[in-house]
Residue frames as a rotation matrix with the C-alpha (Angstrom) as fourth column:
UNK 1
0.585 0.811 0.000 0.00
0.811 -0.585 0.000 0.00
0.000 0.000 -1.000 0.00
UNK 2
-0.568 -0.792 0.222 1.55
0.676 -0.603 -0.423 3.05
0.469 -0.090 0.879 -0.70
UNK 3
-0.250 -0.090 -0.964 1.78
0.964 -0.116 -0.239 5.81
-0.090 -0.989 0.115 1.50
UNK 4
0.952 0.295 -0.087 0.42
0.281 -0.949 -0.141 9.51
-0.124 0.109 -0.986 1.82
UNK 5
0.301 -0.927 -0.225 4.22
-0.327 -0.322 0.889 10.63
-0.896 -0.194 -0.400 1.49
UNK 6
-0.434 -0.358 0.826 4.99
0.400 0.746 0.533 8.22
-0.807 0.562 -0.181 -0.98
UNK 7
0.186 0.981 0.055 1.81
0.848 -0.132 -0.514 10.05
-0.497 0.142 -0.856 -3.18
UNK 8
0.966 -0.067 -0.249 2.76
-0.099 -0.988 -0.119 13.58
-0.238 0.140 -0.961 -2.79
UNK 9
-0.151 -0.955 -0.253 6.60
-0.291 -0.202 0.935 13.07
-0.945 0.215 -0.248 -3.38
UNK 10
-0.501 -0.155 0.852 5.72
0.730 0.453 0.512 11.16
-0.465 0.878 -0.114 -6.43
UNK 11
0.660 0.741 0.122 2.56
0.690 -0.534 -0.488 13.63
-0.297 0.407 -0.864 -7.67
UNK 12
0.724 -0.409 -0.555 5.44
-0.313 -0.912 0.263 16.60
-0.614 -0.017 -0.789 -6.81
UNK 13
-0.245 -0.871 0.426 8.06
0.054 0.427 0.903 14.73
-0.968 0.244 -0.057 -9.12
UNK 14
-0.384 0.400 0.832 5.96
0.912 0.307 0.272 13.82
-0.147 0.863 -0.483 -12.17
UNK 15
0.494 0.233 0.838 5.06
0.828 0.166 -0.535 17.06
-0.264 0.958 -0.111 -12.43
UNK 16
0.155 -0.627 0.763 7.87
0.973 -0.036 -0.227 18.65
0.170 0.778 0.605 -13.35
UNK 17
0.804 0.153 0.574 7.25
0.058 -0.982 0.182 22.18
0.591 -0.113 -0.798 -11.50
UNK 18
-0.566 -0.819 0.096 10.61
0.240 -0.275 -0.931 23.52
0.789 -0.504 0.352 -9.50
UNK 19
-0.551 0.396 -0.734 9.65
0.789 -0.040 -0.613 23.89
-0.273 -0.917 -0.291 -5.59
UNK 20
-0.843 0.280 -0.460 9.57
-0.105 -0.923 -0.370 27.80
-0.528 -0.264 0.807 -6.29
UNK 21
-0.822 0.518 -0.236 6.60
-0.348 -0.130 0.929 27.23
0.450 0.846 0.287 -9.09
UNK 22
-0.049 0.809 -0.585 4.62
0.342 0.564 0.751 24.81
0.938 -0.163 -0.304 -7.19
UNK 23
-0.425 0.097 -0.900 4.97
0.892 -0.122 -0.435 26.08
-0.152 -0.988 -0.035 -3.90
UNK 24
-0.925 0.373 -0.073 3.52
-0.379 -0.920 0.103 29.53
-0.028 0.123 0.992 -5.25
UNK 25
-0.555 0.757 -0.346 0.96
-0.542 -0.014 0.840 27.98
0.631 0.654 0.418 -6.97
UNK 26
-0.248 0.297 -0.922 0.12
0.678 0.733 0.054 25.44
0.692 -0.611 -0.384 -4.13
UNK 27
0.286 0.206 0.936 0.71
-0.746 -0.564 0.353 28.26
0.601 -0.799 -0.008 -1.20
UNK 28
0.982 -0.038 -0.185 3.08
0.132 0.839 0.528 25.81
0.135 -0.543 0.829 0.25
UNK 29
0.474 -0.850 -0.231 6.77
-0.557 -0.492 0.669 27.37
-0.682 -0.188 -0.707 1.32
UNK 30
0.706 -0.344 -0.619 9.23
-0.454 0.452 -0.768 25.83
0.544 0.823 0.163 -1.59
UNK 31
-0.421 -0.897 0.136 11.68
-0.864 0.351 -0.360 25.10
0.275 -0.269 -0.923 1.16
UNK 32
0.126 0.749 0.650 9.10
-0.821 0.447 -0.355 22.57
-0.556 -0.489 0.672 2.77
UNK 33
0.950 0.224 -0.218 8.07
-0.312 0.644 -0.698 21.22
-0.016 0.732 0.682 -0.65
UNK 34
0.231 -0.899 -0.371 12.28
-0.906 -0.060 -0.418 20.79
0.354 0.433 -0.829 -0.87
UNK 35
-0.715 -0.542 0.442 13.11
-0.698 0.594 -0.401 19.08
-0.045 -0.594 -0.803 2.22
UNK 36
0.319 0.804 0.501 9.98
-0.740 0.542 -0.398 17.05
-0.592 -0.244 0.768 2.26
UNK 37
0.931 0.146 -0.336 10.74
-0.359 0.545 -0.758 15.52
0.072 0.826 0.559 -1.10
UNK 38
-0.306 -0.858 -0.413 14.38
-0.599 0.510 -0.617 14.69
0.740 0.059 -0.670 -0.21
UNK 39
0.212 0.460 -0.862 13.09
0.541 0.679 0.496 13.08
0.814 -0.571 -0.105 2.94
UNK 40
-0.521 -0.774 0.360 14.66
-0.042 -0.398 -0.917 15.67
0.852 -0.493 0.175 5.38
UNK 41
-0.819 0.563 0.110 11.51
-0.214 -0.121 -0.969 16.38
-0.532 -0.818 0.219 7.45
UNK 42
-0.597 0.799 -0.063 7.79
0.572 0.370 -0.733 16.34
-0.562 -0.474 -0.678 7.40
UNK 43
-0.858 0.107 0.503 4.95
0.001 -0.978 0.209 18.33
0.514 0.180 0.839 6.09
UNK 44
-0.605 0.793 0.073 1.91
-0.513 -0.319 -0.797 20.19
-0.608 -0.520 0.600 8.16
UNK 45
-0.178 0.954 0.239 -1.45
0.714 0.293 -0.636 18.75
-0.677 0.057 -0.734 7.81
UNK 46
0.512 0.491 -0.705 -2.06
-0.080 -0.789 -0.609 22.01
-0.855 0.368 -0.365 6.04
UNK 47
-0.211 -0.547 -0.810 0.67
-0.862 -0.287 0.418 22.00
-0.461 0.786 -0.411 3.63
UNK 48
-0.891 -0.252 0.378 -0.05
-0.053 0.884 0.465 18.62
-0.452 0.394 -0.800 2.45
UNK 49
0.308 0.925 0.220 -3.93
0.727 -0.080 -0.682 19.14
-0.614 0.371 -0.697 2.11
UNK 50
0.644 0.135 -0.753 -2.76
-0.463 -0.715 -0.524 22.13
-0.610 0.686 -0.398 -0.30
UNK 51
-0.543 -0.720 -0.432 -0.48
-0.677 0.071 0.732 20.20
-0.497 0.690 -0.527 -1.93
UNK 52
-0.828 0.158 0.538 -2.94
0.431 0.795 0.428 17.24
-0.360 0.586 -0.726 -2.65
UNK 53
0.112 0.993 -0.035 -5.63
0.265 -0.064 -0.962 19.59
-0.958 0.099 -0.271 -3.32
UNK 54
-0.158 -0.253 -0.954 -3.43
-0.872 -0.417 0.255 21.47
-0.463 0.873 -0.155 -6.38
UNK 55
-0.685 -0.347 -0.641 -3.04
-0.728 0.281 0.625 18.07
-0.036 0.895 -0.445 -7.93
UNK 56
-0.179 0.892 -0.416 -6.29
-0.817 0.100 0.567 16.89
0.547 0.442 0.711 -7.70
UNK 57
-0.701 -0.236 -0.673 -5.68
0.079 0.912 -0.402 13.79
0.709 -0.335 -0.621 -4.68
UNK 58
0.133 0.853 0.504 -8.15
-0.727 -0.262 0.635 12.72
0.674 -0.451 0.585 -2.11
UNK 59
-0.949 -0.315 -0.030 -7.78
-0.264 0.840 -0.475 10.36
0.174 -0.442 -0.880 1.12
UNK 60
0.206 0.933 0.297 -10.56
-0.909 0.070 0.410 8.07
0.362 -0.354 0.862 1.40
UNK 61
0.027 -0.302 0.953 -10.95
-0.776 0.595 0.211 4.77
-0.631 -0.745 -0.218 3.08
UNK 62
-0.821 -0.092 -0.563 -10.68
-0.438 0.735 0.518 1.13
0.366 0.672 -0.643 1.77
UNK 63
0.299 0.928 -0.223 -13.85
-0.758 0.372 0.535 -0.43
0.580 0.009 0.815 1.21
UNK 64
0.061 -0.379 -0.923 -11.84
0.216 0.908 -0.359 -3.75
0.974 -0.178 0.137 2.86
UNK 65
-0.617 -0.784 0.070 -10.79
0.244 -0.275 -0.930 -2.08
0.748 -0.557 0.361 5.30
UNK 66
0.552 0.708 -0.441 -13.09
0.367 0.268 0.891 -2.90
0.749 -0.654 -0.112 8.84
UNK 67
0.267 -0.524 0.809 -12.48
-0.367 -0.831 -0.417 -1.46
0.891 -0.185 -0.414 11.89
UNK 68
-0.716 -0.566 -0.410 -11.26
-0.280 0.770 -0.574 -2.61
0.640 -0.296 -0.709 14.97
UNK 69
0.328 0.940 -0.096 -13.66
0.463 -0.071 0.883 -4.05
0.823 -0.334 -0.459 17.25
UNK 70
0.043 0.306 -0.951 -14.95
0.881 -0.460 -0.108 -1.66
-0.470 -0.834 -0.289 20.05
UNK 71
-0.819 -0.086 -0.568 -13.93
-0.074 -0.965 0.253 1.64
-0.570 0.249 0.783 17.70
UNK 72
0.349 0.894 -0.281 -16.59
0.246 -0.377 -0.893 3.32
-0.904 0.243 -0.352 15.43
């Protein structure tokens, strides 16, 4: 299963925009988008929901996928 990380680094690879381009256009600091994509550090909840919203990504669940018992 691949991974929310895994996603965005790839999404931010393929397409082809330097940090400074996509991080305007996102509204996501280019250093962020930098280090993120080398693996240095993390990104915010925020920066990541703008980054998958520019490129069109959604998290939903797996239909398979059952919770545990006692949780909702």
């Amino acid at each position: 299963m691949k991974t929310i990380r895994d996603t965005l680094t790839k999404a931010i690879r393929d397409s082809g925009l330097s940090d400074r381009s996509l991080g305007i256009q996102a509204e996501v600091n280019r250093q962020s988008i930098a280090r993120f994509v080398s693996g240095q550090t993390s990104l915010t909840l925020e920066q990541a929901e703008r980054l998958a919203q520019f490129f069109g990504l959604e998290l939903r669940p797996i239909e398979s996928a059952k919770p545990e018992k006692g949780r909702k």
